[in-house]
C-alpha positions in Angstrom: 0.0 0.0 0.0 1.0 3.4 -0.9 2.4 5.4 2.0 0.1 8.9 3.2 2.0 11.8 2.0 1.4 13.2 5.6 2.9 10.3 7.2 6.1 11.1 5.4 7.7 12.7 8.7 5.6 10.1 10.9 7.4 7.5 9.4 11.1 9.2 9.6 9.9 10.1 13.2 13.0 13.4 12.2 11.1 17.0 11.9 13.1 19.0 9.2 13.1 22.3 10.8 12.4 24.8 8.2 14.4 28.3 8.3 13.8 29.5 5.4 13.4 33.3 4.9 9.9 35.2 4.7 10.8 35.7 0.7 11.9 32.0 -0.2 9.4 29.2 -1.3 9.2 25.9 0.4 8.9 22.9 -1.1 8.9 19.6 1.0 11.7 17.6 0.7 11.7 14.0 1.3 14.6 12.9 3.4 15.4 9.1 2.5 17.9 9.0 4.8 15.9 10.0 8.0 17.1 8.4 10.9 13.9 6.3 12.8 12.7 7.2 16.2 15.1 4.7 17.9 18.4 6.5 16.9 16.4 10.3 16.9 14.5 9.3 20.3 17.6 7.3 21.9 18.6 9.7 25.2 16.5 12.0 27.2 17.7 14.9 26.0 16.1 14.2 22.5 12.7 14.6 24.0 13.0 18.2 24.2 15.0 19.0 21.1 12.1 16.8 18.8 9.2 18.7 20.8 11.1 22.4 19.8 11.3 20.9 16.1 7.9 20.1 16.6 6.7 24.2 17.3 8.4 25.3 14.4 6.5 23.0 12.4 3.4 23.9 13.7 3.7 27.5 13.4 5.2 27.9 9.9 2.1 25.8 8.9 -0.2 28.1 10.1 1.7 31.3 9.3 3.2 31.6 6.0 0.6 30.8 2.5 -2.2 30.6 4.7 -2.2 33.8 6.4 -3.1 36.2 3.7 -5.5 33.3 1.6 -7.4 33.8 4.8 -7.5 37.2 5.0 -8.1 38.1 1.4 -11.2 35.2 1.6 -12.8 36.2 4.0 -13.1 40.0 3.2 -11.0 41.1 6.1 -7.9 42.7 3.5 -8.1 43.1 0.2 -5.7 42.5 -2.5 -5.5 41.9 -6.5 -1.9 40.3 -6.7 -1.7 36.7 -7.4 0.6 36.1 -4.5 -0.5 33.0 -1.8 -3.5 32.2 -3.6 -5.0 36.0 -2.8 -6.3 36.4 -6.7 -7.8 33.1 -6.9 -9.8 33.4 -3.7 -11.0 36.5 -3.2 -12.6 36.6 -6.8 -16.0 37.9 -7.1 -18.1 36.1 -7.9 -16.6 33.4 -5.6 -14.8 30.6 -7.3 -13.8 26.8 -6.6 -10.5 26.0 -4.8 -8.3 24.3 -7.5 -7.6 21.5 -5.5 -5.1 20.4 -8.2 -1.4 19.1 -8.2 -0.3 21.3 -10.5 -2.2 24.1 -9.0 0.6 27.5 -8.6 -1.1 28.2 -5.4 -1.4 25.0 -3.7 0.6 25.0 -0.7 -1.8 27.8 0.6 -3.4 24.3 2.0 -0.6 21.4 1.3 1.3 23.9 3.8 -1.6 23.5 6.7 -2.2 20.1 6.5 1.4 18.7 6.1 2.8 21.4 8.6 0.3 20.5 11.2 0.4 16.4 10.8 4.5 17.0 11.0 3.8 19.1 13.9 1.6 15.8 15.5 4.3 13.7 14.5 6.5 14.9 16.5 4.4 14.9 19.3 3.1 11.5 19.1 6.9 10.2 18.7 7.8 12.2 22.1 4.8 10.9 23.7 5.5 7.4 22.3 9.4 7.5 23.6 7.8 8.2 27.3 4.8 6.2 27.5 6.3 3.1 25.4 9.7 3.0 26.0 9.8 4.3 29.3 13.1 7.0 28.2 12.9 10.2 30.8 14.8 13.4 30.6 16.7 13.3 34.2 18.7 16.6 34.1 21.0 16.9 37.5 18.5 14.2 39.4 15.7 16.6 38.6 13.3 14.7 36.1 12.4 17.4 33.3 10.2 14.9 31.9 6.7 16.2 32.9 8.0 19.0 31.0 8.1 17.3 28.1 4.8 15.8 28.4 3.0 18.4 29.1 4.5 20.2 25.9 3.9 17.8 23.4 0.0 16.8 24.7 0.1 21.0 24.4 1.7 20.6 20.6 -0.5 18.0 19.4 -3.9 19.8 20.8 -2.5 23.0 18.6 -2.2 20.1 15.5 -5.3 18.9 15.5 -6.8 22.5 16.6 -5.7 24.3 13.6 -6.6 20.9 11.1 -10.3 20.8 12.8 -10.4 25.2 12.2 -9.3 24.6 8.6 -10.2 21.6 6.7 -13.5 19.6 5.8 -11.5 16.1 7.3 -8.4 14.6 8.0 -7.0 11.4 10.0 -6.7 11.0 13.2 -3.3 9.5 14.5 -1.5 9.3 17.9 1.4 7.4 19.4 -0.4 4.1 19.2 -1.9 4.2 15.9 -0.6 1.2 13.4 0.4 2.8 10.2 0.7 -0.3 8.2 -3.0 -0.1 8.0 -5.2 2.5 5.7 -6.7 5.1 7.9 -10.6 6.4 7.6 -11.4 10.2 7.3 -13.0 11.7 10.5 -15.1 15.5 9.8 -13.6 18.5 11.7 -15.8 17.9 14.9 -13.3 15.0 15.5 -10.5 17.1 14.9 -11.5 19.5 17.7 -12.3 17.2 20.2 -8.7 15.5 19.8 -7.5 18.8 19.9 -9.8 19.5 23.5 -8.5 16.3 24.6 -5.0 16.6 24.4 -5.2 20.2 25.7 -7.2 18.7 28.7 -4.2 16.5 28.8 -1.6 18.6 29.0 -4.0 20.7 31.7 -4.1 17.9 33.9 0.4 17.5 33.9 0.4 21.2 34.2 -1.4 20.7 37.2 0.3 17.7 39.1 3.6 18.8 38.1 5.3 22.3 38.8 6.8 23.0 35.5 8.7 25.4 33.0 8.4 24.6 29.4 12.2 26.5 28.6 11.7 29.4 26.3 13.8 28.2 23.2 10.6 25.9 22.3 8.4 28.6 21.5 10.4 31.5 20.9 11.6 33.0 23.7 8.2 32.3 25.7 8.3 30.9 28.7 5.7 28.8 30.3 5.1 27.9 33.8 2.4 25.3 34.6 -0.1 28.4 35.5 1.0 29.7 32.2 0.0 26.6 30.1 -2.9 26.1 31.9 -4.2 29.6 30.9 -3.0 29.0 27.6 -4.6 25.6 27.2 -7.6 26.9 28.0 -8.3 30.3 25.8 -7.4 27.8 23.4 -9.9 25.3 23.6 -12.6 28.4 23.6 -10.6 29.5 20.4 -11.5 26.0 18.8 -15.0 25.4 20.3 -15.9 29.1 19.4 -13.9 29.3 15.6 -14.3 25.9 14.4 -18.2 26.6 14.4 -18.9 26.4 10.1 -22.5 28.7 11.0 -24.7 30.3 13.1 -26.3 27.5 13.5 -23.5 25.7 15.0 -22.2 28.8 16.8 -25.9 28.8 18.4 -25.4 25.1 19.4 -22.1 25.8 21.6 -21.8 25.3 25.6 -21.7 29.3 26.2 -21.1 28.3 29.7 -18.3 26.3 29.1 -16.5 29.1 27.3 -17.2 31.4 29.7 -15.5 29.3 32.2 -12.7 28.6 29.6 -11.9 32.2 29.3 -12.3 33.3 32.6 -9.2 31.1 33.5 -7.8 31.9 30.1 -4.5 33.9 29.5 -4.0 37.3 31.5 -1.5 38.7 29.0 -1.0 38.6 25.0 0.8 35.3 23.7 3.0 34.7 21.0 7.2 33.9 20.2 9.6 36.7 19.6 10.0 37.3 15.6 13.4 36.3 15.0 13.8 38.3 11.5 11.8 35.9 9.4 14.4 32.6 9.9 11.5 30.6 11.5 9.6 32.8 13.6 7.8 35.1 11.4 4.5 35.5 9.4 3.2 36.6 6.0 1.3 39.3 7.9 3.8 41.1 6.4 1.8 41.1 2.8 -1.1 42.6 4.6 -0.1 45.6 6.3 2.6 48.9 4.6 5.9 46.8 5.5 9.3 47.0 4.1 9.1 43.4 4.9 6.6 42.6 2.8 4.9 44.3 -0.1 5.6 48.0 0.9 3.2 50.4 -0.8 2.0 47.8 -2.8 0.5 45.4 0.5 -3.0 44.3 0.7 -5.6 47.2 1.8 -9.0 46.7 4.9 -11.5 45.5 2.9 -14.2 47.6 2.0 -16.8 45.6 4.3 -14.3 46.5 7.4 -14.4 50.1 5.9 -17.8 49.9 5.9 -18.3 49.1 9.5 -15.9 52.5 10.5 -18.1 54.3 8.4 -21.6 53.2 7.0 -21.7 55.8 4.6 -19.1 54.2 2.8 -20.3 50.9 0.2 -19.9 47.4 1.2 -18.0 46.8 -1.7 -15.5 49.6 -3.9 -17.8 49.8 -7.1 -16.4 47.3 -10.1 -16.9 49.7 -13.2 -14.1 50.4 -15.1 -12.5 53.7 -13.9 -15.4 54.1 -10.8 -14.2 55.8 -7.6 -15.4 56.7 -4.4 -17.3 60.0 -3.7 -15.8 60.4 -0.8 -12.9 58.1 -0.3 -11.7 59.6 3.1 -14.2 57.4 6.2 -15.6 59.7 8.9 -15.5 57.9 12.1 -15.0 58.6 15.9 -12.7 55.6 16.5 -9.9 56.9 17.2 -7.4 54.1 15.7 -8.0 55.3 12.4 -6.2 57.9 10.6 -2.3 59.4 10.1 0.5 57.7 12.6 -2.5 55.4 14.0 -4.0 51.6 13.3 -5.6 52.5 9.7 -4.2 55.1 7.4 -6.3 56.6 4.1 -4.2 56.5 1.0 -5.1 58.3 -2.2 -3.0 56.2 -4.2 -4.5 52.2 -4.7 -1.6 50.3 -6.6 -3.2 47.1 -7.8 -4.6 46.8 -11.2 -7.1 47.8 -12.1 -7.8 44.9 -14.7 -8.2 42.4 -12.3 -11.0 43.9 -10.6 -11.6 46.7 -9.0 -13.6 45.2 -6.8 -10.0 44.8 -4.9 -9.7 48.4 -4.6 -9.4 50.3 -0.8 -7.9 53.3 0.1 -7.2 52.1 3.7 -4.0 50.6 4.7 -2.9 48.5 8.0 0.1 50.6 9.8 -0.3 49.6 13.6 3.0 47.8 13.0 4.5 51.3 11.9 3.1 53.5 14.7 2.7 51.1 17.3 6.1 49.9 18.9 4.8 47.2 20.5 3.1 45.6 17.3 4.9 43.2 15.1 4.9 43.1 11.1 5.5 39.5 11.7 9.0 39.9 10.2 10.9 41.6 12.5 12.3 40.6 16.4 9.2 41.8 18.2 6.4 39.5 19.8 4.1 38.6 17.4 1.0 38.5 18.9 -0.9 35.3 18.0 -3.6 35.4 20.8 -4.2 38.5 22.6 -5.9 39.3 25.2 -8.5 41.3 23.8 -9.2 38.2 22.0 -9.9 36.4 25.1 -11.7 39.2 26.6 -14.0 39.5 23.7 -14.4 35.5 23.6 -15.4 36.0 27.0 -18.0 38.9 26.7 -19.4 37.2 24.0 -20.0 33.9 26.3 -21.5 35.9 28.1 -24.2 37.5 25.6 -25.2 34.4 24.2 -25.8 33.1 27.7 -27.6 34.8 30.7 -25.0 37.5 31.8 -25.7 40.7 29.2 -25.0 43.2 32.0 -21.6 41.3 32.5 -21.0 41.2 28.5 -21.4 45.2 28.4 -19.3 45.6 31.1 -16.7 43.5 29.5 -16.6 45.5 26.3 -16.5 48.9 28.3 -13.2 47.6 29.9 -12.3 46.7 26.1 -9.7 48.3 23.1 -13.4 50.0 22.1 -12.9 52.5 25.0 -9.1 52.2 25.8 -7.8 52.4 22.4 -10.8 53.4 20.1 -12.1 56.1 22.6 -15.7 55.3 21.5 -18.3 55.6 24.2 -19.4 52.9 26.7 -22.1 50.8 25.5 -25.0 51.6 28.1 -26.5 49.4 30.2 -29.8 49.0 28.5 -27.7 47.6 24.9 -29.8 45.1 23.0 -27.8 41.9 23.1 -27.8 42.2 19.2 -26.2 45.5 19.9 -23.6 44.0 22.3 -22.6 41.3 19.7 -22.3 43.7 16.8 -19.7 45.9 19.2 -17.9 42.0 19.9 -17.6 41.6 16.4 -16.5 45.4 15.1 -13.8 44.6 17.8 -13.0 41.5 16.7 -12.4 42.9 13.0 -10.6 46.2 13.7 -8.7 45.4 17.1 -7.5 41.9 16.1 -6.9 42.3 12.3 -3.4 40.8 11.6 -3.0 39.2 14.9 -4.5 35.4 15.2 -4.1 33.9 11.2 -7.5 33.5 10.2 -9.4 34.7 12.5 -11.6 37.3 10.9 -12.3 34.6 8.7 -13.7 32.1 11.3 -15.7 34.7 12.7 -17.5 35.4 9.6 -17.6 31.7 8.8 -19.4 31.1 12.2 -21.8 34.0 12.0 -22.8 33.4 8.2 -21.3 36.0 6.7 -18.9 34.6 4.4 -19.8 35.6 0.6 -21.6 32.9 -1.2 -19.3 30.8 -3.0 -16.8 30.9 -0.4 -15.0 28.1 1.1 -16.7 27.0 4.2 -13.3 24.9 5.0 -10.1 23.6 2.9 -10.7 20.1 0.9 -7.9 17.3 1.6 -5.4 18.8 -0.9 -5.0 17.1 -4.3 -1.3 15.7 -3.6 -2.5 14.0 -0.5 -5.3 12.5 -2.3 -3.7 11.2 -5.3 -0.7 9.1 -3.1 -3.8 7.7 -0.8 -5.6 6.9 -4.3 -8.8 8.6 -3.4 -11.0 10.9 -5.7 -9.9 14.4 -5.8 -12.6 17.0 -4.8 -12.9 20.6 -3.8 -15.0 22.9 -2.1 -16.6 26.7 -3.2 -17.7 28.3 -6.2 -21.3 30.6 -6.2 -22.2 28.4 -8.9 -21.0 24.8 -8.1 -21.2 25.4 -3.8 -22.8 27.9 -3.0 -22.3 27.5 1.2 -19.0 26.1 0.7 -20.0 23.3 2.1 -20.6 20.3 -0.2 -17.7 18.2 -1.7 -17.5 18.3 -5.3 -15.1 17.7 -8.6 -16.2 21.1 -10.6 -13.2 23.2 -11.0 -14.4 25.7 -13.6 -13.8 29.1 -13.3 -16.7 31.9 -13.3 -15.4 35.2 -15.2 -14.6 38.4 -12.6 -17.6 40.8 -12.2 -16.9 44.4 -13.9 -19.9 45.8 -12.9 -22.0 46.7 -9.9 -25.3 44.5 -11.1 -24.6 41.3 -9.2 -23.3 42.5 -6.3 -22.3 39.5 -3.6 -24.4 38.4 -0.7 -23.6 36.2 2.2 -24.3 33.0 3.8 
């Protein structure tokens, strides 16, 4: 039997650890001459050094292709260049993935899914060393290896997290599983409760141990057992909350739970140093006015962002050839937008025109140039993967959906919408339909270009993806032809309408030019 592409690293049981700059293509290279997990796993020390290799897989998976596809899909940024699959998926009308081998932008999702299964490979083999072979990391008498444990049930849970946000399916593996034998497909719900379970796991050794995961594994972050507990749990509310594909899911959800989750979630933002764009950076970069991405020319706010600072301004730039805006420049008391703040207007747009200038914005993302504390993604400052504000807002919104509105409102008052937008305080008699249209303006203008994907899952979960839009990632086509299963894909206003349903249509629906079909939404 053929071997799974994704199995690749399982198999070698070796993570390559990718450095290669923010500007350089990857390609996955297959080491024959991997050593197995008895010579790579052989001493204690190994333990740690796999579980590090391990982090870097997982975040370079999530952070490089993926982060602007995202972005651009689910009308968070905007941007006409063909770069990481932004052309292809943010067409209007909505198109298909091209879920094909010889697709130019495939590792938008071949980078996702084989980052993250490497990134679960390397946990399992950690997890296997201890639990089957009984090796321990005993440094001066102390036994490190709770460490260890704790880190790699953390690492997997990320894994399997990120697979169960993204994709329709994948497999399910761990340090037990028998890979001589074909695996089945489980559906994202699976993936996410893995992912809750090996968080739990790594929870409950947090717990009974008193531990510091060293701060070369994630870069140059720390973590105490009271750390990864907090982390471990804003995560799990980021899965249960994100991995919802509508409102009708997102209605279905334990509110309770994840207002328990975030309550004794993190207390301060998370996420590694930047190191310069060697291994811990992210193609945030493209999205924002960065000398280390695009410059100038980097994706703009989308105009449905633009539209929520200012309702005066369309939902979408108008499509005719040579249309403008009446009055480009947004009136709006929100005090992050404007000169040396969040969101700056620029006259100029630099994308072309030809390819739709339903791309077009005149509003560019420069926190990262007037903030010192925020990151481009490619320099050597934190990049802020899960912030706090994300947790708060996770939190108010628990509480919203359940029986605490007063607590909700006061939640956002205490939020960036009064402490860094300087917009009034919601008052105490706010509509909860109010309350969760102030979570979500926060969750597009105070988060954009923190968590990858995150606008996206929000408007995924709350039906307001365009129609035609990718409700989640198909298996990608290379995995599917070595596992000799029929190659499908997902989107398309014509062919899948919700994004929803699997199907083998491909063909390509020509870019509106005019303003008489403009996009709705799930």
């Amino acid at each position: 039997m053929k071997k799974l592409n994704f199995i690749i690293n399982i198999i070698s049981c070796m993570i390559i650890i990718v450095t290669t700059s923010c500007s350089d293509d990857i390609d996955r290279v297959e080491n024959l001459n991997n050593p197995n997990s008895e010579q790579v796993l052989a001493k204690g020390s190994d333990l740690i050094s796999v579980t590090g290799g391990g982090f870097v897989s997982w975040w370079q998976a999530n952070n490089r292709d993926l982060y602007p596809a995202l972005a651009v899909a689910g009308d968070i940024a905007t941007c006409s260049w063909g770069n990481f699959g932004m052309r292809v998926l943010s067409a209007e009308p909505r198109n298909p993935i091209t879920n094909t081998s010889s697709w130019s932008d495939r590792t938008v999702i071949e980078q996702p899914w084989q980052g993250n299964y490497s990134a679960i490979s390397s946990a399992n083999d950690v997890i296997g060393a201890i639990n089957n072979k009984g090796i321990t990391w005993i440094v001066d008498g102390e036994d490190r290896t709770p460490i260890v444990s704790a880190a790699t049930h953390f690492l997997r849970g990320l894994g399997y997290g990120y697979l169960g946000l993204l994709f329709e399916k994948g497999f399910l593996v761990d340090e037990n599983t028998d890979l001589s034998q074909k695996l089945s497909f489980v559906d994202y719900t699976m993936l996410i409760n893995q992912a809750i379970t090996d968080l739990d796991k790594a929870i409950e050794i947090a717990n009974a141990n008193s531990i510091l995961i060293p701060g070369n594994i994630i870069n140059e972050v720390p973590l105490s057992s009271a750390d990864l507990i907090k982390l471990c749990n804003s995560y799990k509310a980021r899965f249960i909350v994100q991995s919802a594909r509508s409102l009708t899911e997102t209605n279905a959800i334990d509110w309770d739970n994840i207002k328990t989750l975030t309550e004794n979630g993190i207390t301060e933002d998370f996420g590694p140093t930047g190191d310069n764009g060697i291994s811990w950076w992210t193609n945030a970069t493209v999205l924002m006015d960065s000398e280390n991405g695009f410059g100038a020319f980097g994706a703009r706010l989308d105009m449905r962002i633009v539209n929520l600072l200012d309702p005066s301004q369309p939902v979408f730039f108008p499509a005719g050839n040579g249309s403008t805006l009446p009055n480009p420049e947004i009136t709006t008391s929100d005090d992050r937008i404007g000169n040396g703040k969040d969101f700056e207007f620029r006259q100029d747009i630099l994308f072309r025109s030809e390819r739709g200038r339903f791309h077009f914005s005149h509003y560019f993302h420069t926190r990262n140039l007037n903030d010192t504390n925020f990151s481009d993604g490619g320099d050597s400052k934190q990049i802020k993967t899960f912030l706090l504000e994300d947790n708060r807002l996770l939190m108010a919104e628990a509480k919203a959906r359940g029986t605490d509105l007063p607590g909700a409102i006061a939640d956002i008052n205490e939020s960036s919408r009064v402490t860094r937008g300087n917009l009034a305080p919601l008052p105490t008699n706010t509509s909860q339909t109010e309350v969760l249209d102030a979570i979500f303006y926060e969750r597009y203008i105070e988060l954009y270009n923190t968590a990858v994907g995150s606008g996206y899952f929000d408007r995924r979960r709350i039906d307001q993806l365009q129609i035609g839009t990718f409700s989640h990632f198909p298996v990608p086509a290379t995995e599917l032809e070595v596992i000799e299963e029929d190659i499908y894909t997902l989107g398309g206003v014509n062919q899948d309408p919700t994004g929803l349903i699997p199907h083998n249509d491909i063909s390509q629906s020509s870019e509106r030019t005019d303003d008489t079909n403009i996009p709705t939404f799930n």
